[in-house]
Residue frames as qw, qx, qy, qz and C-alpha x, y, z in Angstrom:
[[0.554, -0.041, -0.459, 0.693, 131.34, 8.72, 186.37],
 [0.228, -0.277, 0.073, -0.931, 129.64, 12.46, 186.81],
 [0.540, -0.422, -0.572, -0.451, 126.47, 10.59, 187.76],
 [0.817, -0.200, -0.486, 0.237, 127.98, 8.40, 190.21],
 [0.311, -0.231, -0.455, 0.802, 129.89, 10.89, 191.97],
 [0.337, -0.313, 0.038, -0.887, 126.60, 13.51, 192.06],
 [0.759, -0.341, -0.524, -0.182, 124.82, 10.17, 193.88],
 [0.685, -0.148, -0.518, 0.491, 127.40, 9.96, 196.09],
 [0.131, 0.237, -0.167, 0.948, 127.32, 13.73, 196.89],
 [0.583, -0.400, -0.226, -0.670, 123.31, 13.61, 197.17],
 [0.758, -0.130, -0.639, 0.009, 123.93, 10.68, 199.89],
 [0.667, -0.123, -0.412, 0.608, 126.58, 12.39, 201.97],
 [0.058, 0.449, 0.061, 0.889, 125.06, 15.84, 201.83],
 [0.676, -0.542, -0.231, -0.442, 122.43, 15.18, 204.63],
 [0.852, -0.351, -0.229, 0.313, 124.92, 13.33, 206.87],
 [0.518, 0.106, -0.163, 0.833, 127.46, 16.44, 206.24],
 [0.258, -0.594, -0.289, -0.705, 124.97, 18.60, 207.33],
 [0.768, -0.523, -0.313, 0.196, 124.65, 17.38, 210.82],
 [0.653, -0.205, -0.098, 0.722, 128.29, 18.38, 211.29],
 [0.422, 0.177, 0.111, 0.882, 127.31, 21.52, 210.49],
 [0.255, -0.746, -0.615, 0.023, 125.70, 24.43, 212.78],
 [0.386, 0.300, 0.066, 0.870, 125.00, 27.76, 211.91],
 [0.146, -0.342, -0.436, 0.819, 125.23, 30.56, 214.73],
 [0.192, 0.789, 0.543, -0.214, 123.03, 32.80, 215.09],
 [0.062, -0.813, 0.028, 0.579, 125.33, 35.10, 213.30],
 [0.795, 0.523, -0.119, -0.283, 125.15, 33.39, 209.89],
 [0.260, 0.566, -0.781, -0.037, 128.76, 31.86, 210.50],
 [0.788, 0.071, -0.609, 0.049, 129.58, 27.89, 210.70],
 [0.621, -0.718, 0.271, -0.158, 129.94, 26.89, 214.21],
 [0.388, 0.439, -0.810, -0.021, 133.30, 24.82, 214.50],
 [0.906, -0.134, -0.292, -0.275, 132.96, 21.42, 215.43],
 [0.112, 0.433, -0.804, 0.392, 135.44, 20.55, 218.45],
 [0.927, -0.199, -0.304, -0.096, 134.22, 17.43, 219.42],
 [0.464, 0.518, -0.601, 0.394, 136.91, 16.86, 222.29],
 [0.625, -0.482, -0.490, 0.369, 137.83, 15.92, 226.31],
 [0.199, 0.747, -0.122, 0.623, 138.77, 18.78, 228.39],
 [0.506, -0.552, -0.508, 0.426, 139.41, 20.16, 232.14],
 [0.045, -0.646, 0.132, -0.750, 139.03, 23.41, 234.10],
 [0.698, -0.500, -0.376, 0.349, 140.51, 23.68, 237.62],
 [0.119, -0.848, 0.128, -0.500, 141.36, 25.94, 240.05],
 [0.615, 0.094, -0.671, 0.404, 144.35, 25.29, 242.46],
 [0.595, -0.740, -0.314, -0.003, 142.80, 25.08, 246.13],
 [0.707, -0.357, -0.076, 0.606, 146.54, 26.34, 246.95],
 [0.207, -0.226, -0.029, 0.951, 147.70, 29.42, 245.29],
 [0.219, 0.688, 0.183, -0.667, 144.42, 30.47, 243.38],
 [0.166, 0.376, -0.570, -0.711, 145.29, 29.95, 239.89],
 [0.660, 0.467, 0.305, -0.504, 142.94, 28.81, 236.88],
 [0.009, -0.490, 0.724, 0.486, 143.55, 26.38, 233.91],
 [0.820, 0.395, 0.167, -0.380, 141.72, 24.83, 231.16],
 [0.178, -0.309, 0.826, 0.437, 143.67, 21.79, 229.40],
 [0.683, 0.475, 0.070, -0.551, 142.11, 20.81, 226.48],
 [0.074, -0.353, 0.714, 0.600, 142.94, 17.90, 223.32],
 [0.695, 0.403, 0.290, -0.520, 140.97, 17.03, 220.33],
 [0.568, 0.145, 0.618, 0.523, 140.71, 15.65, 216.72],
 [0.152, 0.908, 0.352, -0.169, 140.03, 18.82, 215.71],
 [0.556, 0.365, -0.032, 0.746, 143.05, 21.28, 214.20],
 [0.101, 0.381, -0.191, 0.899, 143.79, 24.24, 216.64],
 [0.325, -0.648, -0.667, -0.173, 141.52, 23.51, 219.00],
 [0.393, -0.219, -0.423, 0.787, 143.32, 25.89, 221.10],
 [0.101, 0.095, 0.251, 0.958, 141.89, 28.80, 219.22],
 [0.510, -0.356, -0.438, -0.649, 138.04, 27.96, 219.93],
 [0.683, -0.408, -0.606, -0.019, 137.55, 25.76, 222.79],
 [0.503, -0.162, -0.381, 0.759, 140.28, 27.71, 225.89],
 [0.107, 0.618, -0.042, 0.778, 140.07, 31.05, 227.50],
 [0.633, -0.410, -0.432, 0.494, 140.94, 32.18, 230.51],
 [0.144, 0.689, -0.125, 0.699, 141.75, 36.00, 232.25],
 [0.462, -0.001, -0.698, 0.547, 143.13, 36.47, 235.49],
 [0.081, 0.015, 0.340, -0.937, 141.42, 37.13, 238.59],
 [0.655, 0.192, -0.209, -0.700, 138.19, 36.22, 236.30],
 [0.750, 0.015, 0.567, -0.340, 138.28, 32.75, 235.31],
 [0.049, 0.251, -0.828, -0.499, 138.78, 30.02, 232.70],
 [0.777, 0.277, 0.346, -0.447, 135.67, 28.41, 230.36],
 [0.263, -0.103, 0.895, 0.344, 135.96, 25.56, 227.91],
 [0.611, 0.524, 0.245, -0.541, 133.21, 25.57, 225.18],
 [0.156, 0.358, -0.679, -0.622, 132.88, 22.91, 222.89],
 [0.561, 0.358, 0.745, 0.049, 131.16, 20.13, 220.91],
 [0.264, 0.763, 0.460, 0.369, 129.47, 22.61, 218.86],
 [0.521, -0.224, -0.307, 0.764, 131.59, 25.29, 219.66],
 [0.092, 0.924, 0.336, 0.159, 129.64, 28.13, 220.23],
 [0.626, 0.057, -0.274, 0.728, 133.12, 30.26, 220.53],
 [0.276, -0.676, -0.124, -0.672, 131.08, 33.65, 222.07],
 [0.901, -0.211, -0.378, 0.033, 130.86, 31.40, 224.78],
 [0.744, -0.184, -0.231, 0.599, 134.43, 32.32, 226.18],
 [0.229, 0.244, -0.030, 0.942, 134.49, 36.00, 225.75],
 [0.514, -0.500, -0.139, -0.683, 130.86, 36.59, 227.22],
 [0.841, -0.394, -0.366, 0.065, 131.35, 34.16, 230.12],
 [0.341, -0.086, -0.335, 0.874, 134.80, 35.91, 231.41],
 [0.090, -0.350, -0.026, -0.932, 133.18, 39.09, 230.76],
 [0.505, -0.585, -0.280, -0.569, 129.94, 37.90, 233.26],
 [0.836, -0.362, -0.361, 0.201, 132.11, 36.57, 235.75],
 [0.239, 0.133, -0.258, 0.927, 134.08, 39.91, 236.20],
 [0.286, -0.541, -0.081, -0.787, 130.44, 41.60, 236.71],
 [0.152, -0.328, 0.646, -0.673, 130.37, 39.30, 239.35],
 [0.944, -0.059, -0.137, -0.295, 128.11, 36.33, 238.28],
 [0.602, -0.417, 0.676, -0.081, 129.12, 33.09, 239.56],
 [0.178, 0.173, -0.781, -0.573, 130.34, 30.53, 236.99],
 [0.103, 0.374, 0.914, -0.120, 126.83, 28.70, 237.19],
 [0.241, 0.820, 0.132, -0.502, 124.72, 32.55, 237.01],
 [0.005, 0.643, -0.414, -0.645, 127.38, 32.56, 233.91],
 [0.183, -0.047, 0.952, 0.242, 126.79, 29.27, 232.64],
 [0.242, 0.404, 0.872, 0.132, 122.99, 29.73, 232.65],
 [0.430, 0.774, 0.132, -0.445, 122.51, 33.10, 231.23],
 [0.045, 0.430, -0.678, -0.594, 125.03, 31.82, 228.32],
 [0.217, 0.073, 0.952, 0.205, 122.40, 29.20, 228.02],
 [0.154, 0.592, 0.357, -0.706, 119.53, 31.04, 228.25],
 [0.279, 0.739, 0.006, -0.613, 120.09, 32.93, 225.08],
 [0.218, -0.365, 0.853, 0.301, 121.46, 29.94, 223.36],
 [0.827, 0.227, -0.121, -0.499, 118.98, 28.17, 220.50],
 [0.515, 0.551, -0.656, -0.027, 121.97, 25.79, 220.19],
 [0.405, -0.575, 0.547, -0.454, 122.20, 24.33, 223.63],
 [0.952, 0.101, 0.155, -0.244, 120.88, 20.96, 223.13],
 [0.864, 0.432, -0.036, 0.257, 124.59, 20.74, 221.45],
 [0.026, -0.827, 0.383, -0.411, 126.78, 22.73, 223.57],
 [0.805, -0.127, -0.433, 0.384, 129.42, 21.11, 225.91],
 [0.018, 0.713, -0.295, 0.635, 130.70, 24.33, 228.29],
 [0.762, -0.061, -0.334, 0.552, 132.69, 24.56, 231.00],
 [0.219, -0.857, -0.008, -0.466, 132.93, 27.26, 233.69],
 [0.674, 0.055, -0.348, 0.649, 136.17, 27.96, 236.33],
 [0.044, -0.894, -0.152, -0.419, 135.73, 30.98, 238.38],
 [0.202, 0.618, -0.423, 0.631, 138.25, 33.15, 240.54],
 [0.361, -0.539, 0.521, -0.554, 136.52, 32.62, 243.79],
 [0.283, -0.140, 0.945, -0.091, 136.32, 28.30, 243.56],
 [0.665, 0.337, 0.373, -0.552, 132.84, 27.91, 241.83],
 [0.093, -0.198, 0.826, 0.520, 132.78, 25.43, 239.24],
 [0.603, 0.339, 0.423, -0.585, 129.71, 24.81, 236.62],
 [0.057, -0.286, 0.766, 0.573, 129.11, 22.67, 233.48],
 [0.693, 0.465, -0.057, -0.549, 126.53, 21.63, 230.55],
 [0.154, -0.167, 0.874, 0.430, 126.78, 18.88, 228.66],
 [0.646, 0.109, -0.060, -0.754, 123.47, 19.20, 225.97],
 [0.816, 0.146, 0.346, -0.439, 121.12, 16.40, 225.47],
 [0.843, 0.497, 0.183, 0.093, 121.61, 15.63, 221.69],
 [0.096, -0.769, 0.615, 0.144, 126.17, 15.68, 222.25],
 [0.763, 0.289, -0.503, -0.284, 127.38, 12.91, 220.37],
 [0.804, -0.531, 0.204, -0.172, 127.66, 10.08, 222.35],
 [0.489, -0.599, -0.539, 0.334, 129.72, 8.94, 224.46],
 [0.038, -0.642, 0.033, -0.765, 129.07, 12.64, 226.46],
 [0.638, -0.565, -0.412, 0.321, 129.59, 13.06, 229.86],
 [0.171, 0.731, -0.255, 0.609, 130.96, 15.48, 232.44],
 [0.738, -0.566, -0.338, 0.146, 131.75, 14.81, 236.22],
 [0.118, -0.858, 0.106, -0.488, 132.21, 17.84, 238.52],
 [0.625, -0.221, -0.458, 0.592, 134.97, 17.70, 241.34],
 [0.465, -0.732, -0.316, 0.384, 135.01, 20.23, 244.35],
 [0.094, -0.750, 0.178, 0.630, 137.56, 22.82, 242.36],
 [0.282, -0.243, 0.796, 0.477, 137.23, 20.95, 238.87],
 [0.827, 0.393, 0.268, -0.301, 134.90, 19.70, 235.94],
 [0.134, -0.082, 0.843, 0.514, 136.30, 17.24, 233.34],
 [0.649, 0.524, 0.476, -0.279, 133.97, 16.56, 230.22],
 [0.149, -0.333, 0.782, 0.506, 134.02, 15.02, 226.93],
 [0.751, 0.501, 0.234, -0.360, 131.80, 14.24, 223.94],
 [0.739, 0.575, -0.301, -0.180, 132.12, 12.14, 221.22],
 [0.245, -0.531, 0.810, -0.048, 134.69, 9.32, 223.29],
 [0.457, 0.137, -0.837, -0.267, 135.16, 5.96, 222.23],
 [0.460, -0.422, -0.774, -0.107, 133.61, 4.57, 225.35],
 [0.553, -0.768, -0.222, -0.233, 131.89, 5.99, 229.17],
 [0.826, -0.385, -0.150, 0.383, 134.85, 5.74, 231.06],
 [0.631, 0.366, 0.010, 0.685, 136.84, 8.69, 230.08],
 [0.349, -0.795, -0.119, -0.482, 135.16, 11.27, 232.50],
 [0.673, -0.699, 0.209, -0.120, 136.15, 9.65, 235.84],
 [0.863, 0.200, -0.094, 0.453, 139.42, 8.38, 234.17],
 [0.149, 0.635, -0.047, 0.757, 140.38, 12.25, 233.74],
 [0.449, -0.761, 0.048, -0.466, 138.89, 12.97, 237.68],
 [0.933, -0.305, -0.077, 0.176, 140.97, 10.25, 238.92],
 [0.605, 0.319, -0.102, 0.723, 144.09, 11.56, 237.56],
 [0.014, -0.658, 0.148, -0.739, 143.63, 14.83, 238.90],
 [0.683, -0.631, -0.028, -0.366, 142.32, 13.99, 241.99],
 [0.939, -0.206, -0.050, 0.271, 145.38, 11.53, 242.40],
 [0.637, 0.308, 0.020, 0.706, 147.70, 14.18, 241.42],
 [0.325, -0.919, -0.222, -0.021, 147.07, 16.77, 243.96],
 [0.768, -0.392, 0.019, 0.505, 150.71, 16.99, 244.67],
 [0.565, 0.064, 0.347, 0.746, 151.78, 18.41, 241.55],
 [0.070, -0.265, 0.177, 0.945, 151.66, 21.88, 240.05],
 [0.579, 0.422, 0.379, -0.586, 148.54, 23.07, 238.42],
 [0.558, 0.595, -0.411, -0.407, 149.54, 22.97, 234.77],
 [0.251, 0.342, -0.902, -0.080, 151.21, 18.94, 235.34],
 [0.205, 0.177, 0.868, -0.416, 148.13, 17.99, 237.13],
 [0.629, 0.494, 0.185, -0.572, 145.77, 19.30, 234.50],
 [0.651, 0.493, -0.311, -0.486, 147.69, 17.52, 231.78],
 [0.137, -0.256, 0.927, -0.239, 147.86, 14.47, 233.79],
 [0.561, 0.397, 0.345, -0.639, 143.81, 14.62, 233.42],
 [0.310, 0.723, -0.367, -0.497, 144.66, 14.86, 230.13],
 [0.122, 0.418, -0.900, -0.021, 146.97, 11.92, 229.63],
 [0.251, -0.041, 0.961, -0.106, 144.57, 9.60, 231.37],
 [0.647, 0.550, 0.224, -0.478, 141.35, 10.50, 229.13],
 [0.405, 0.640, -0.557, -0.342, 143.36, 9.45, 226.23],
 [0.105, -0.286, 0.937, -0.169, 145.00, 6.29, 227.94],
 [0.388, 0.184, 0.725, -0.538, 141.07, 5.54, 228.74],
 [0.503, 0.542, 0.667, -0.090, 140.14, 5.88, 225.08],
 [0.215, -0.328, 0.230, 0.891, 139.97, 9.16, 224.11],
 [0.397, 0.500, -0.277, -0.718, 138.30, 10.74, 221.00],
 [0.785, 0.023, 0.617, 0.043, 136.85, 7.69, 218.90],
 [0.706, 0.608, 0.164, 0.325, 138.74, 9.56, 215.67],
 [0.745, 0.140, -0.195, 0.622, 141.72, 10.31, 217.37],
 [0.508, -0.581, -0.199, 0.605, 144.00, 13.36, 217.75],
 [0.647, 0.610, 0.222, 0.401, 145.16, 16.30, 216.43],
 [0.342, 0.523, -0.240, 0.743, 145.53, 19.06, 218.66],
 [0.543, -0.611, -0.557, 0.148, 145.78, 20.27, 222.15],
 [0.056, -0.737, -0.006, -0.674, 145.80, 23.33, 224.36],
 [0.554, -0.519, -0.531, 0.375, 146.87, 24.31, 228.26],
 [0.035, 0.640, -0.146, 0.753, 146.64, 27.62, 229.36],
 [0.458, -0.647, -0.489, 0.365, 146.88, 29.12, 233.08],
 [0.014, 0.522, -0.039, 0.852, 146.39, 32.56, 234.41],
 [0.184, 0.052, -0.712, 0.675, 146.80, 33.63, 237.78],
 [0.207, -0.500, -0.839, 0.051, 144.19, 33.31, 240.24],
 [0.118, -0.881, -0.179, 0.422, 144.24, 37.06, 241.52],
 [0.775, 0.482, 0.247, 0.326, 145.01, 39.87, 238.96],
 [0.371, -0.594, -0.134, 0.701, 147.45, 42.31, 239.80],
 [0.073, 0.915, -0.020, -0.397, 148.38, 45.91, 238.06],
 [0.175, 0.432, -0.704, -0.536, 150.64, 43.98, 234.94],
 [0.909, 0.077, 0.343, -0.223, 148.33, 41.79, 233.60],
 [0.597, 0.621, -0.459, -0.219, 150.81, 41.14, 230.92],
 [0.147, 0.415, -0.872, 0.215, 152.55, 38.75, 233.42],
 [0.540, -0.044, 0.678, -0.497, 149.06, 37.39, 235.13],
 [0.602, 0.479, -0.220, -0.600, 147.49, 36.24, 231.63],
 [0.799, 0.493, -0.339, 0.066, 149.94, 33.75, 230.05],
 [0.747, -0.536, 0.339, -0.198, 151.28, 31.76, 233.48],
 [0.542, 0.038, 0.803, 0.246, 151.20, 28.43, 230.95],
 [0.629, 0.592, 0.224, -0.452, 150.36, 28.93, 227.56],
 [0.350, -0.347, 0.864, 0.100, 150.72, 26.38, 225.51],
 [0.845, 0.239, 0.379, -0.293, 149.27, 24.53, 222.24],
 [0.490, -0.101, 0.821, 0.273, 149.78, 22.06, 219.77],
 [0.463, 0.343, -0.001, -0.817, 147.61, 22.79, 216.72],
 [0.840, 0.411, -0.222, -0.276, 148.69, 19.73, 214.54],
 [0.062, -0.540, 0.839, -0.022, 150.48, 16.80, 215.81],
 [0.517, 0.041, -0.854, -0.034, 150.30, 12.77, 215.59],
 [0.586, -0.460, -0.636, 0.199, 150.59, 12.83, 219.32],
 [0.140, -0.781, -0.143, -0.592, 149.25, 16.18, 220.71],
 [0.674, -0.736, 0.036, -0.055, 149.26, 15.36, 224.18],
 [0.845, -0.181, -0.037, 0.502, 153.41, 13.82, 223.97],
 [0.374, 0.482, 0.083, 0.788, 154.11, 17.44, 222.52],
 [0.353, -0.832, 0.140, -0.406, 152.26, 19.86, 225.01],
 [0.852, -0.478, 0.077, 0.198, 154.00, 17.22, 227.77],
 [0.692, -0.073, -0.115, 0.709, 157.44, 18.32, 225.95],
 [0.267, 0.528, -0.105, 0.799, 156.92, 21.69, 225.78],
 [0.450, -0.832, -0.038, -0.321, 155.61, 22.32, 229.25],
 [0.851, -0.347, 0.097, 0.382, 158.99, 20.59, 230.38],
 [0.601, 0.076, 0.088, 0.790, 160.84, 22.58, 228.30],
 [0.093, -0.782, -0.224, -0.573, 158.57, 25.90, 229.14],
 [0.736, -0.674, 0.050, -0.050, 160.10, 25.08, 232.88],
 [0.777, 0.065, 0.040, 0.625, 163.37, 24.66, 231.79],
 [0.209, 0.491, 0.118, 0.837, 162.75, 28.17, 230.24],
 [0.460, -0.821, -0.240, -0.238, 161.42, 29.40, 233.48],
 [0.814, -0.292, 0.141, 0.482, 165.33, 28.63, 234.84],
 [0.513, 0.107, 0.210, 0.825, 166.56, 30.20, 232.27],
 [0.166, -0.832, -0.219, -0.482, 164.38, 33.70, 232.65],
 [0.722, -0.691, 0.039, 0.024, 165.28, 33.75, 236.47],
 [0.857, -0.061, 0.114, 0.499, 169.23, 33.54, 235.02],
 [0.251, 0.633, 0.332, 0.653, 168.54, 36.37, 232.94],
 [0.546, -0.767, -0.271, -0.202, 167.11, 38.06, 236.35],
 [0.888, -0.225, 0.018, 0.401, 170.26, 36.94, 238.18],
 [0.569, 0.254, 0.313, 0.717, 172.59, 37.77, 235.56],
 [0.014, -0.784, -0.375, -0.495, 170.99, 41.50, 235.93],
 [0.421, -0.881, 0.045, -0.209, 171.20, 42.06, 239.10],
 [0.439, 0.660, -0.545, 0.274, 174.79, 40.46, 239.14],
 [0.715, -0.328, 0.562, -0.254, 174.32, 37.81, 241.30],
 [0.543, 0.545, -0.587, -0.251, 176.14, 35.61, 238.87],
 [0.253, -0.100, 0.899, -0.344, 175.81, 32.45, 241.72],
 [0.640, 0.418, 0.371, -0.526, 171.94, 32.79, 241.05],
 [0.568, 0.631, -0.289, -0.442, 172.52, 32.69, 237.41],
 [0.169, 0.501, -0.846, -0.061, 174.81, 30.44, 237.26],
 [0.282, 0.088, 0.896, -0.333, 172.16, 27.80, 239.57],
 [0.588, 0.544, 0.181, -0.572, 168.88, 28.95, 237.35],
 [0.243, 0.656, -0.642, -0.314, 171.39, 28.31, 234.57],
 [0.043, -0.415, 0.908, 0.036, 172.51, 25.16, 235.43],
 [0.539, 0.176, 0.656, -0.498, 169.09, 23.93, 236.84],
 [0.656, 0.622, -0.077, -0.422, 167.36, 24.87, 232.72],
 [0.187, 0.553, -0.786, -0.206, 170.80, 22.91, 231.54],
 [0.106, -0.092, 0.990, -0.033, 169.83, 19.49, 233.55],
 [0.682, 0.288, 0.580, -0.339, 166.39, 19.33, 232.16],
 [0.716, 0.678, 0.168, 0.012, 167.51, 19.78, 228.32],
 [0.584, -0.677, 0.258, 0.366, 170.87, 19.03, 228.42],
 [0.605, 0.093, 0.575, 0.542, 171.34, 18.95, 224.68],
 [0.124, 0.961, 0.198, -0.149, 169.93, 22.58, 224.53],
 [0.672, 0.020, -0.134, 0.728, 172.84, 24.61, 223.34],
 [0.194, -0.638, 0.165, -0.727, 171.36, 28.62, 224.31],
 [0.766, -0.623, 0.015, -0.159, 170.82, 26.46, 228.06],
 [0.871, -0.012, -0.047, 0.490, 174.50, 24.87, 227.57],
 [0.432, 0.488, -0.092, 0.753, 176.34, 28.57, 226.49],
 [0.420, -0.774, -0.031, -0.472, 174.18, 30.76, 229.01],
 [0.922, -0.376, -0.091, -0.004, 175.57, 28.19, 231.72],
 [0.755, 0.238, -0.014, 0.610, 178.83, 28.20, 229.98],
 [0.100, 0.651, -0.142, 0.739, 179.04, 32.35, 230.45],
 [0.568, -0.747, 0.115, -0.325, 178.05, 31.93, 234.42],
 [0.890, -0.353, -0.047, 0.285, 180.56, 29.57, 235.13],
 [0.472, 0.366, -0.139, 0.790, 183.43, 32.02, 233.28],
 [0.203, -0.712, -0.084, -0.666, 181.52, 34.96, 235.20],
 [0.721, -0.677, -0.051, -0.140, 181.90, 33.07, 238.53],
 [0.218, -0.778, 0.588, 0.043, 185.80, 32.67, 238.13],
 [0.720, -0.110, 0.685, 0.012, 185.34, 29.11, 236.88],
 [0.261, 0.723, -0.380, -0.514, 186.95, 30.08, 233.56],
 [0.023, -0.459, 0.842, 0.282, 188.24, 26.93, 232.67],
 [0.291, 0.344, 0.886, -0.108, 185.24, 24.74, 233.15],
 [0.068, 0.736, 0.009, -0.674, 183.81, 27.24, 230.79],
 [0.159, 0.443, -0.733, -0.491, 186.23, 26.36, 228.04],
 [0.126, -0.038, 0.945, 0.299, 185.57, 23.12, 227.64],
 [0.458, 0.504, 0.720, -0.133, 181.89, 23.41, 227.31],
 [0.279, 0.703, -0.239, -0.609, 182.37, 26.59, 225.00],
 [0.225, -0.473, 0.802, 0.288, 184.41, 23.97, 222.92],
 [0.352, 0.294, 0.878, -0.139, 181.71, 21.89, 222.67],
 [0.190, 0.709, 0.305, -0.606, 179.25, 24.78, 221.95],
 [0.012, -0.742, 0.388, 0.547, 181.27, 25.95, 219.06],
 [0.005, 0.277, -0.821, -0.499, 182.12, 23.05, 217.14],
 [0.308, 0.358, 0.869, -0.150, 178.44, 22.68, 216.86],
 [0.249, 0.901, 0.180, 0.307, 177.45, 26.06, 215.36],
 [0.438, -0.046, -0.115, 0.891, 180.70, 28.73, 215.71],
 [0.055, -0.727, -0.067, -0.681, 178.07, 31.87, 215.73],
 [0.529, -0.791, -0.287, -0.110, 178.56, 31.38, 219.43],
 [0.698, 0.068, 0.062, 0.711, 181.73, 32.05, 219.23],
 [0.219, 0.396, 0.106, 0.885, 181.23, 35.47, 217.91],
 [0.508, -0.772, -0.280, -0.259, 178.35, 36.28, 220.48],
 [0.783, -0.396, -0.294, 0.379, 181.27, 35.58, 223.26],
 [0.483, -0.074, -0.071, 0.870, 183.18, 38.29, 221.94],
 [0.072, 0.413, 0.195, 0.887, 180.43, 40.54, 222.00],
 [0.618, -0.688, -0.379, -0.023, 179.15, 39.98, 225.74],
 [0.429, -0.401, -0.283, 0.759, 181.75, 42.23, 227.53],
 [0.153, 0.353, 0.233, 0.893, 180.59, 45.08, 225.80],
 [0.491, -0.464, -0.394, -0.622, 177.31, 44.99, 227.12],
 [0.356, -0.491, 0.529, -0.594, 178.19, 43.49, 230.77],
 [0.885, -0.261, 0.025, -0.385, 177.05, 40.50, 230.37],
 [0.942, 0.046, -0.218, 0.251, 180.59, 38.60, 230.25],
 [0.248, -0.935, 0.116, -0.225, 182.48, 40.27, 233.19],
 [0.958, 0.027, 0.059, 0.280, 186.13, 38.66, 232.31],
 [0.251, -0.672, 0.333, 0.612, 189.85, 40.13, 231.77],
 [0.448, 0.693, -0.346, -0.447, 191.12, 40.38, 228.18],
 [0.163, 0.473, -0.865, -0.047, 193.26, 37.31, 228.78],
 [0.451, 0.170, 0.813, -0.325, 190.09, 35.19, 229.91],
 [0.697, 0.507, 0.266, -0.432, 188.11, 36.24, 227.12],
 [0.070, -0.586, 0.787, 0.178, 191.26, 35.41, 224.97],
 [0.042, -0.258, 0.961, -0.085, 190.99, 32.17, 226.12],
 [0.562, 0.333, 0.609, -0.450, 187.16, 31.52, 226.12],
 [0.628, 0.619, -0.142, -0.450, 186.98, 32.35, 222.12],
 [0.439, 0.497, -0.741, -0.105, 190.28, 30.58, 220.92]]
């Protein structure tokens, strides 16, 4: 049995080897075989790289993105330097091409590199190396580049440009993982799924980047169906974009606003209960005390700690009721 499985090792050691390419900085390169996109919306300016592989986390190697700067994708052989030296030459003011080919330049690896390049002022550039596992491709659109290595068949490139291109209508982040959706549909990875990734970051950067950075950000690290999961949580990252803008509201005591932002976050995830109570406190807050109850009611005999939250939101202002309303909202 020892023999047999050191044969089998001596067989498979030369074929695992392939898969396995070490940087110039003695470490393992990771191996994100995968589809991707980077686009820039012709409308407000913003930048976004959607990404899904069979790969675990691909978010973590292949994305990156910095407002004002630009977004690069960098995989097959993922040379992950790639994303931090490419923003960083497109702030000095290279173009993503000037960025694309001094990253190659200095690259022994190229011949295996897939990269991607987005830049702030519309310029788009990509690579796809010689010896990428086939099928490899990439096809460049006017504010776009899709590209993929290692699909099941040729068709997944202009599957992915079609979508987008047909989806102009829609927001940047539902039109990049429309791209998405139809590179799969078209084939996809020819050893499946595992994880996917969508960041955006604004197109100009302003004096908080903390808010220009992380627009959409969004992955999946380990799922069956990667792509059905980023698709719920960017629906339910818009829900939560309602419910921020309540919060806002609900501050400045415009308790109408809140109460619509509310309501709005309620009718996409209507089985939310922090989107159901929040809702529930703007309608008491707007005089509409009774409609109120009954969803509280609801609320409650699902988990009672909201209950006890209710009776600690007049302290703080946020439940702006008489004694005999709040009374009635708890019991």
């Amino acid at each position: 049995m020892r023999k047999r499985i050191l044969f089998f090792l001596l067989l498979t050691a030369p074929a695992l080897a392939q898969h396995v390419r070490i940087g110039s900085n003695g470490q393992p390169e990771p191996f994100a075989h995968t589809f991707s996109i980077v686009a820039r919306d012709e409308k407000t300016g913003d930048l976004a790289v959607g990404v899904q592989s069979h790969w675990f986390s691909v978010g973590t190697s292949v994305s990156w993105g910095e407002a004002g700067v630009g977004v690069v994708a960098t995989q097959s052989f993922t040379n992950k330097s790639f994303g931090m030296r490419g923003l960083a030459l497109l702030k000095a003011g290279k173009t993503a091409q000037q960025a694309l080919d001094e990253l190659l330049r200095t690259d022994e690896g190229r011949d295996v590199r897939q990269v991607a390049i987005a830049d702030a002022k519309g310029n788009v550039a990509v690579h796809t190396g010689k010896k990428c596992i086939d099928f490899a491709g990439h096809q460049k659109g006017a504010t776009y580049s899709v590209q993929a290595n290692m699909m099941l068949n040729n068709t997944v490139p202009a599957a992915m440009a079609g979508a987008f291109e047909k989806n102009a209508g829609m927001p940047l982040p539902e039109r990049v993982l429309s791209a998405l959706q139809a590179a799969q549909a078209a084939g996809g990875d020819i050893r499946g799924r595992q994880s996917a990734v969508l960041l955006m970051v604004k197109g100009r950067a302003s004096d908080t980047p903390w808010d220009d950075n992380h627009l959409v950000d969004l992955r999946v690290d380990d799922a069956e169906q990667p792509l059905a999961e980023l698709d719920r949580l960017l629906r339910t990252h818009r829900a939560y974009e309602h419910m921020n803008r309540g919060d806002l509201a609900t501050e400045k005591n415009d308790m109408k606003g809140a109460m619509d932002e509310y309501g709005a976050a309620m009718k996409l995830f209507p089985a939310n209960l922090e989107m159901q109570y929040w809702t529930a406190i703007a309608l008491a807050n707007t005089k509409q005390v009774d409609r109120a109850v009954v969803m509280l009611k609801r609320i409650y005999e699902a988990d009672p700690n909201w209950r006890e939250l209710t009776r600690r939101l007049p302290k703080v202002g946020l439940l702006t009721v008489s004694a005999a309303e709040l009374a009635k909202l708890v019991n």
